[in-house]
C-alpha positions as CSV (number, residue, x, y, z in Angstrom):
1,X,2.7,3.4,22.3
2,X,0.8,6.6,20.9
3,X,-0.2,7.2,17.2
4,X,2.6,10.4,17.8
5,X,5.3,8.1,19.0
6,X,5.2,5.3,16.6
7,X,5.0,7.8,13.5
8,X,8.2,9.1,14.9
9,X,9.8,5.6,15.5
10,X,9.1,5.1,12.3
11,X,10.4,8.3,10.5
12,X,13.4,7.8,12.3
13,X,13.9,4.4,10.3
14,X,13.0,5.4,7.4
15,X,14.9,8.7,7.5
16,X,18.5,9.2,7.5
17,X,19.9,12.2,9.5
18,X,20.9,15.5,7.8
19,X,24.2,14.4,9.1
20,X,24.1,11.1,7.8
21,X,23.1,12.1,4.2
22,X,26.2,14.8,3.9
23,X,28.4,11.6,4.5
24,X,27.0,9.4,2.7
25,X,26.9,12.0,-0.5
26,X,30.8,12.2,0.2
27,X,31.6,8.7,0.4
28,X,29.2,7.9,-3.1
29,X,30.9,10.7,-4.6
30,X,34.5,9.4,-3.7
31,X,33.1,5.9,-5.2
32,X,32.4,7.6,-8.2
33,X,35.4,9.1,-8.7
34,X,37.1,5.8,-8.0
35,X,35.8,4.0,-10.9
36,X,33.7,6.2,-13.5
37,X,35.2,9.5,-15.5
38,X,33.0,12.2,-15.4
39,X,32.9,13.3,-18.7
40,X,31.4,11.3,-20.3
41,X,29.5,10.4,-17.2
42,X,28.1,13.4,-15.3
43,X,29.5,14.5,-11.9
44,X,29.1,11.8,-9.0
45,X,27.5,14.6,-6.9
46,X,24.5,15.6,-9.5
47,X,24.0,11.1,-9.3
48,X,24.3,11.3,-6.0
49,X,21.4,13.9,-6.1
50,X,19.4,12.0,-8.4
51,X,19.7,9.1,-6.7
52,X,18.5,11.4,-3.5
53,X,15.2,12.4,-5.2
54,X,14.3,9.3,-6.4
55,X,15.0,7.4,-2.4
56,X,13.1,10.4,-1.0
57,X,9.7,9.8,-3.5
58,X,6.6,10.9,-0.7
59,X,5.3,6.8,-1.2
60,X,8.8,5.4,-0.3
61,X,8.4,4.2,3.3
62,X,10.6,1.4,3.4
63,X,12.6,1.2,-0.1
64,X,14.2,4.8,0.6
65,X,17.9,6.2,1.5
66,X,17.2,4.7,5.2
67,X,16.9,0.9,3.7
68,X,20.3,1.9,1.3
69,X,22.1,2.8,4.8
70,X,20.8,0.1,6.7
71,X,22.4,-2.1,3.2
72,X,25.7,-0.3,3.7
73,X,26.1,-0.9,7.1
74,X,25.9,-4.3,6.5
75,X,27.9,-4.0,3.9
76,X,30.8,-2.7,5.4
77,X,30.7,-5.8,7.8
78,X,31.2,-8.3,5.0
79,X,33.5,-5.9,2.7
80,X,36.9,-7.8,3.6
81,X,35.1,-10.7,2.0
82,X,34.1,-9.3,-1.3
83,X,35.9,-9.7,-4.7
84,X,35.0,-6.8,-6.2
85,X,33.8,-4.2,-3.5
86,X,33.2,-1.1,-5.8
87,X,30.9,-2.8,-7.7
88,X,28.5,-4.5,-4.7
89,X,28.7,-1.0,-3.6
90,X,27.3,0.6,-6.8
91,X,24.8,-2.3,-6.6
92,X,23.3,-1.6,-3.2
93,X,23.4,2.1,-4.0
94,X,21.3,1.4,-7.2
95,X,19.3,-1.7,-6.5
96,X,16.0,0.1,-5.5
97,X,16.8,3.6,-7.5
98,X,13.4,2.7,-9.4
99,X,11.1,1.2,-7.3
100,X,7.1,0.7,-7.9
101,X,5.3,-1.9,-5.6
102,X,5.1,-5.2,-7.7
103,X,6.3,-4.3,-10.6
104,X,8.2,-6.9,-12.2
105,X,11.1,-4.1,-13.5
106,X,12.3,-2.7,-11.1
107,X,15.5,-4.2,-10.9
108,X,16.2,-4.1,-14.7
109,X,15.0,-0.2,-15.0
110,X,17.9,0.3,-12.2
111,X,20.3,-1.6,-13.8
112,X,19.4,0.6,-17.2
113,X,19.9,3.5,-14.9
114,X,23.3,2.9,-13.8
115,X,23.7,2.1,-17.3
116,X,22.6,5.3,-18.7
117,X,24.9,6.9,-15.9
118,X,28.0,5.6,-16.0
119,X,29.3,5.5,-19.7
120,X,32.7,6.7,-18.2
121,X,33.5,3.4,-16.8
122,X,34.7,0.0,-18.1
123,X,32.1,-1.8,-19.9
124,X,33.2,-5.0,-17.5
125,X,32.5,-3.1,-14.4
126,X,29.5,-1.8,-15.3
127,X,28.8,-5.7,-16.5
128,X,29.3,-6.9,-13.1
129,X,27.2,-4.0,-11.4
130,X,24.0,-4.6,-13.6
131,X,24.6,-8.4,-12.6
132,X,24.2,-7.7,-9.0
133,X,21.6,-5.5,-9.4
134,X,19.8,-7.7,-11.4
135,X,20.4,-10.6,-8.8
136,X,18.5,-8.6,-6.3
137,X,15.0,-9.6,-8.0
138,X,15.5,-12.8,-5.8
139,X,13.6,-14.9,-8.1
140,X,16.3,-17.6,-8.4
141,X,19.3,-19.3,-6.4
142,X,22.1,-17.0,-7.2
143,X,25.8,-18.6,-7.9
144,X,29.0,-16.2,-7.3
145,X,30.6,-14.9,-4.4
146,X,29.7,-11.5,-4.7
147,X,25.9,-12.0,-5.9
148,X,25.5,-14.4,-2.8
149,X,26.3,-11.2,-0.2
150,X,24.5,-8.8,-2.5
151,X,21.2,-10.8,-2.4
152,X,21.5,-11.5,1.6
153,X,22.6,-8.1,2.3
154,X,19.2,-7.3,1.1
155,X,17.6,-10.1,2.6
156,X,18.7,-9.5,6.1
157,X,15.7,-7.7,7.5
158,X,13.9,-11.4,7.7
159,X,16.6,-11.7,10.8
160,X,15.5,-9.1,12.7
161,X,13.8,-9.1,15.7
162,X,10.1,-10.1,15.3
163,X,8.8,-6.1,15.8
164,X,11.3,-4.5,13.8
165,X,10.5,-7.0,11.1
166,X,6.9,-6.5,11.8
167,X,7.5,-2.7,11.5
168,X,9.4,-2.9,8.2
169,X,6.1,-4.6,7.3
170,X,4.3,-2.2,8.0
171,X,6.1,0.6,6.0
172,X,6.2,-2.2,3.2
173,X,2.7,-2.2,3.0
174,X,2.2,1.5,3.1
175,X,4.1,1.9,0.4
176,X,1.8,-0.1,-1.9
177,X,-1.0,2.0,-1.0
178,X,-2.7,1.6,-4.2
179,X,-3.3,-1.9,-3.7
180,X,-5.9,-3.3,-2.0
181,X,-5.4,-5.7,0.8
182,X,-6.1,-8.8,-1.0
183,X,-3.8,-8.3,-4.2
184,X,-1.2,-7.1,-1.9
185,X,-1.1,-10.1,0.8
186,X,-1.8,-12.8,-2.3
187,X,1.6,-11.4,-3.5
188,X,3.1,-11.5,0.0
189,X,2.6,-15.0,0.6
190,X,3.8,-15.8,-2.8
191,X,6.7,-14.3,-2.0
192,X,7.0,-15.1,1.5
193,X,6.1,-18.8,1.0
194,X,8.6,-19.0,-2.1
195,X,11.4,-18.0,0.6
196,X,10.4,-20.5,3.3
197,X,10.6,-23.4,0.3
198,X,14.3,-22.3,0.0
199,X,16.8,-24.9,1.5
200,X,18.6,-21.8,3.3
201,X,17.2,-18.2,3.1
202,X,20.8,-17.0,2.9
203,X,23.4,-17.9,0.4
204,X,26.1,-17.3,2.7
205,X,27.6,-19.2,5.6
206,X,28.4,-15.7,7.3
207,X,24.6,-14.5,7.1
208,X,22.8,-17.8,7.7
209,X,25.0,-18.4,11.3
210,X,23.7,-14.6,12.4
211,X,20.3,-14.8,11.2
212,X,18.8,-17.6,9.7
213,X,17.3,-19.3,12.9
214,X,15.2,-16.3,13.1
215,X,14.4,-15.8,9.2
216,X,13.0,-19.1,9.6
217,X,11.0,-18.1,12.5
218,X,9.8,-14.6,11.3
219,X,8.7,-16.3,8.4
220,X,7.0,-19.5,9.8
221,X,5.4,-16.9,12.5
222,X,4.2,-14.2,9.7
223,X,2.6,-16.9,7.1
224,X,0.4,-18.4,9.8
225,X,-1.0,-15.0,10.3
226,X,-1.6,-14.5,7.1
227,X,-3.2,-18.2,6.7
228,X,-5.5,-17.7,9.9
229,X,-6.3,-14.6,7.9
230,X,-7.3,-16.5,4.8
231,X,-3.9,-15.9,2.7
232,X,-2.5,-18.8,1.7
233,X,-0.4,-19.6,-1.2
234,X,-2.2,-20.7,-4.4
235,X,1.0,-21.4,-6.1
């Protein structure tokens, strides 16, 4: 494939349609509405712009408004079996609104966000939101219904096909430009290697029968690579 084709293959990932972001600014807007009173919280459409700006950062290649899509999509596949839908909504929109590769914040500066956002809602809601954003660091087993479809909503690109996985790769690691290629692959296979230990990638029953045959293969598959390319794990 040309350099001029795959740039567009990937743009069109990464990027939602202008179509696609006037819907999606109406249905996080009616979500708003659903759950937080603006005042004291400010309008769901001036969030929703926020939230815009921050997904459409120049260095987000992967962890932009395409990935939140892709989340939502998924999301709406599981929703019947959710407790508290709103709320893994607000979570998925959120979970990457402050992104920097590595850092080991991210997920608590976005809960703080949605924090500092949404004083017009009950403090249990926005309880249960920051939970499920906060579960998304996937540094631990998670326990809970709704955290276990959270965590493998956002997980569910290790079940993709090998070349779209590879590609998401790709955009991963342009994003953490700044790094060289040592730090960044030592904290890849860190990562990657803590997620092979796992007894099941995926929490669920309804995500591990769909993808987690080929998790496990995209991740056996992706850490030889690395290893035959002198990135192992240390730890």
């Amino acid at each position: 494939m040309r350099a001029e084709q795959t740039l567009a293959t990937e743009t069109a990932i990464s990027r939602p349609t202008t179509k696609a972001v006037v819907a999606e600014a109406d249905r996080f807007a009616a979500l708003w509405v659903r759950n937080i009173a603006s005042p004291p919280s400010p309008d769901g459409a001036a969030v929703y712009a926020d939230l815009s700006a921050l997904y459409a950062a120049p260095f987000r290649k992967f962890h932009n408004l395409g990935h939140i899509e892709d989340c939502l999509r998924q999301f709406e596949e599981i929703a019947p079996m959710l407790i508290d839908r709103d709320a893994v909504e607000f979570a998925l929109w959120f979970h990457d609104a402050v992104y920097q590769t590595g850092a080991a914040t991210n997920e608590l500066r976005s809960a703080e966000l949605f924090l500092a956002l949404s004083p017009g809602a009950k403090f249990r809601f926005r309880s249960r939101v920051c939970a499920l954003i906060m579960a998304t660091r996937h540094n631990r087993k998670v326990r809970g219904n709704d955290k276990s479809f959270v965590v493998d909503i956002d997980l569910s690109g290790f079940g993709a096909p090998w070349e779209e996985f590879m590609r998401s790769g790709e955009l991963l690691r342009q994003e953490a430009a700044s790094q060289t290629e040592q730090q960044y692959q030592a904290a890849q296979v860190v990562f990657l290697s803590r997620l092979q230990r796992r007894r099941t990638v995926f929490a669920t029953e309804y995500f591990r029968d769909r993808y987690e045959a080929t998790a496990r293969e995209n991740l056996r598959r992706i850490l030889a690579e690395l290893a035959a390319k002198g990135h192992v794990a240390t730890r």
